[in-house]
N, C-alpha and C positions, 0 to 999 in steps of 0.2 A: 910328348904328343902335341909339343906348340905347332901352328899354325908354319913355321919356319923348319919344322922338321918332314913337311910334307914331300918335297922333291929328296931330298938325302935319304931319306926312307921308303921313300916309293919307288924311285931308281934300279934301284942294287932285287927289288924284288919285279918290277916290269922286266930289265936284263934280264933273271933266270928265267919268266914265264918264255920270251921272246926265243934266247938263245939255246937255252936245254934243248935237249932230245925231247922229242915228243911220245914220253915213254908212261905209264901206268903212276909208278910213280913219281916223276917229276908233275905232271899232272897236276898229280894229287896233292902234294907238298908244296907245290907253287900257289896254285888256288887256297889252299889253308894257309898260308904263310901272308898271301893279299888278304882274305876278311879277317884274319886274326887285324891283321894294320888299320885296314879301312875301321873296325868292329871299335877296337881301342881308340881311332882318333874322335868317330863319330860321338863315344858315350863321353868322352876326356871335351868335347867341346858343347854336350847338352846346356841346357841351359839351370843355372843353380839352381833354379825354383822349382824346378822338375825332379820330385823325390823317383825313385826306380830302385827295387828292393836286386840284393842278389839273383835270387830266383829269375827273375824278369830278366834280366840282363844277361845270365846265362844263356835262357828260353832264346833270346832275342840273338844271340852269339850262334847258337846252334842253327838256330833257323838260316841264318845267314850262311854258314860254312855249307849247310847242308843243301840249299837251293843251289850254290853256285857249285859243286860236285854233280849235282844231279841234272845240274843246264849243259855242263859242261861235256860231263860223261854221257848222256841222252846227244849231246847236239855232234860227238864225235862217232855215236852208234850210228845217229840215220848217215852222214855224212860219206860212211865206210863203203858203200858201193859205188859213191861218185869218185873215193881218193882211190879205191884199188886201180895197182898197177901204178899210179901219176905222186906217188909220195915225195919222189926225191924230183921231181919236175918242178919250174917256177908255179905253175898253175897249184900244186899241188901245195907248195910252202904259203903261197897265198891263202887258199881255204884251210890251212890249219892255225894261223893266224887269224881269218877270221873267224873261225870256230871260237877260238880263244878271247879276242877280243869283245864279240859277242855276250858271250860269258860274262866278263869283265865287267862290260857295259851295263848287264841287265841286274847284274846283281850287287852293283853298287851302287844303283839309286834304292833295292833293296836292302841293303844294308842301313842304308839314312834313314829309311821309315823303320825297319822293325828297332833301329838302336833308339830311335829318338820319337817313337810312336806315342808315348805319357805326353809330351810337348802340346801332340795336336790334339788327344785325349780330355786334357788338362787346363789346356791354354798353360802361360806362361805370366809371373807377378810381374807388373809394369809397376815404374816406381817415377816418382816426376824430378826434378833437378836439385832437390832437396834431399832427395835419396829416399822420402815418406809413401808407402807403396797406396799406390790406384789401384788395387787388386787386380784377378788374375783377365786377363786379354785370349782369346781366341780365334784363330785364323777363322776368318770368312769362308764357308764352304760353298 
């Protein structure tokens, strides 16, 4: 989940969302297969001082899988009276992509806050060049 694994691993799961059929479930498996990634790299790169119990982190995993199914699958329901008839058209492969991407977009800034919400909760130990901690620091709201 280093920093260096983000393109080799993001790739090969952008390709199936983009190239798959846009079927039930591909869908469904593609979207789960992004926040499971996104979920694991965002909690693998919190910050140490940031405690977050199992529980939370599950809670925070689910919410995440489960918003972007329901952005996903909601934003391809209203969508179905504008694609009927125009699926296999450019216009058509257009708006299923952006349906997709959409998704994509809104639920991976979702994903950063509920994986790393203790962070802004919390604030986070600052420690000065000695490595001796200033305790904990909180984002400016």
């Amino acid at each position: 989940m280093r920093t260096t694994t983000f393109v080799p691993m993001g790739m090969p799961i952008m390709a199936g969302m983009l190239m798959t059929a846009p079927t039930l479930p591909n869908i469904i498996f593609w979207q789960i297969a992004n926040q499971t990634y996104s979920s694991a790299f965002n909690y693998t790169h919190r910050n140490a001082s940031s405690s977050t119990t199992l529980p939370e982190t599950l809670q925070s995993y689910a919410m995440a899988v489960g918003s972007v199914l329901m952005l996903t699958l909601g934003l391809r329901r209203a969508m179905k009276p504008i694609m009927r008839g125009k699926e296999k058209t450019a216009f058509g492969k257009f708006l299923n992509s952006s349906v997709n991407f959409g998704a994509v977009a809104t639920t991976a800034a979702l994903n950063v806050y509920v994986m790393r919400k203790n962070e802004l909760k919390t604030g986070i130990e600052v420690k000065n060049a000695l490595g001796e901690s200033m305790g904990m620091s909180k984002v400016a709201a």
